[in-house]
N, C-alpha and C positions, 0 to 999 in steps of 0.2 A: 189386958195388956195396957200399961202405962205411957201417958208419952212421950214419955224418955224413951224408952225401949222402940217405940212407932220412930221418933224419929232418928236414933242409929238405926235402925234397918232401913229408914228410906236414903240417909246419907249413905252408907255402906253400898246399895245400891248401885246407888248413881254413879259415886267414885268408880265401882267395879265397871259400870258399862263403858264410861268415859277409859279406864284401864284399857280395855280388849275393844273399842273401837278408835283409842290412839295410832296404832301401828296404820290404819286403814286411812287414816284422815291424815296423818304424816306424808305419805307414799302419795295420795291423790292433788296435795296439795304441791308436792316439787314436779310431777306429769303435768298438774295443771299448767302450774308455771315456765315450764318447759314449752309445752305444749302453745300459751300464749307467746311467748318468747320468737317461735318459729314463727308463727300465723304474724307477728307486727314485723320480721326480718324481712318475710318474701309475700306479704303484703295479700296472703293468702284467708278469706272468711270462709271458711267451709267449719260446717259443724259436726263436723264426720271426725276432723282432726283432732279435737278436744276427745271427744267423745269416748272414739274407736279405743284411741291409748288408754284410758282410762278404764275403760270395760276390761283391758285387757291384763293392765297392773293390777285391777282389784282379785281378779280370778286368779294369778298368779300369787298375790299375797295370801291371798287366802287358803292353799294348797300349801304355800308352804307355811303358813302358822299353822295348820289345821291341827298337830299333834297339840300345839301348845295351848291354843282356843280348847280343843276339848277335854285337858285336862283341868286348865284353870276355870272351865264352867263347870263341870264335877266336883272341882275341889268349892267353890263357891256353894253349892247346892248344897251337896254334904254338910257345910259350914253351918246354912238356913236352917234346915233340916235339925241339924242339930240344938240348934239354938230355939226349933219351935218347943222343943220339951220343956225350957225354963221358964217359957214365953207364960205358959197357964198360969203361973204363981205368981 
């Protein structure tokens, strides 16, 4: 393997993780900011408040992407996969 070929597959990578953990860090970041929002309004520290919402939005997003995480991680593999066969020459 050449390393051309090492480094589009470790860019390739990255892009993809960064891909299918954007929706995750989107959603956590407007709870979070919500979440602050409330705790500076009614003067509330508890770290239950942060927390709880957020455990709960993640579990929720993740059920509903779940059809589309596990196609786009198949369709990725398959990709790999396929691409190891040119990879020898």
């Amino acid at each position: 393997m050449n390393p051309e070929i090492a480094i589009d597959l470790f860019k390739t990578t990255i892009l993809f993780a960064l891909y299918i953990v954007s929706p995750f860090l989107g959603t956590l970041l407007v709870v979070g900011l919500i979440a602050s929002l409330f705790q500076s309004v009614t003067s509330m520290q508890e770290n239950t408040l942060t927390f709880a919402p957020k455990l709960v939005v993640t579990a929720a997003v993740a059920v509903l992407l779940a059809p589309w995480l596990i196609r786009s991680l198949a369709e990725f593999a398959l990709n790999i996969f396929g691409r190891m066969a040119t990879m020898a020459h």
